[in-house]
C-alpha positions, 0 to 999 in steps of 0.5 A: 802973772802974779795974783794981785793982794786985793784978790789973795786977801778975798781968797783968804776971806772966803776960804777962812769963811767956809772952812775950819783951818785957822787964820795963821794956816790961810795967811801962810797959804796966801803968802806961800802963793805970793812968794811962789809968783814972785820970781824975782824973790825967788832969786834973791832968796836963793842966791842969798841962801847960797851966800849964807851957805858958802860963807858958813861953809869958809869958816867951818871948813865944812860940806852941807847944802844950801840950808846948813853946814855939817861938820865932823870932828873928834871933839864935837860933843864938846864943840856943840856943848860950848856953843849951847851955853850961850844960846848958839843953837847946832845939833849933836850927832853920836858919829861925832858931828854937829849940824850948824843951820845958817847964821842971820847975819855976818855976826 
């Protein structure tokens, strides 16, 4: 059974109360607890980043797993190059491939 928000957020109080971590590290706990009780987000986040994956997968013609796409090329430095002038965040490899994390939306 999933732990109601009223006692997560006493947890919170009184672990923020007795010990020096900050507030950020007791909110990400709480919410790690929520998402771990929480089945059905489970599932749709999974399928979800399934979905990101495969479709990432299709337009690179690439292999990787559920969280990001690798892609080897002759000319990746150059692909990874044009993508950083507009902000378009991969990382470059010197055995000439580039990693590409999954995109937030279709765009």
């Amino acid at each position: 059974m999933p732990l109601s928000f009223e006692i997560l957020i006493g947890i919170l109080c009184l672990t923020f109360s007795l010990g020096t971590k900050s507030l950020i590290q007791h909110a990400v706990a709480v919410g790690n607890a929520l998402k771990q009780s929480d089945k059905e987000w489970q599932t749709n986040t999974n399928n979800a980043l399934i979905k990101s994956s495969k479709r990432l997968s299709d337009l690179l013609l690439s292999g990787g797993t559920a969280l990001f796409q690798w892609l080897t090329h002759p000319t990746a430095k150059e692909i990874y190059e044009i993508c950083a002038k507009p902000g378009i965040l991969i990382r470059y490899y010197d055995d000439h491939s580039i990693h590409f994390g999954l995109p937030g939306n279709d765009e």
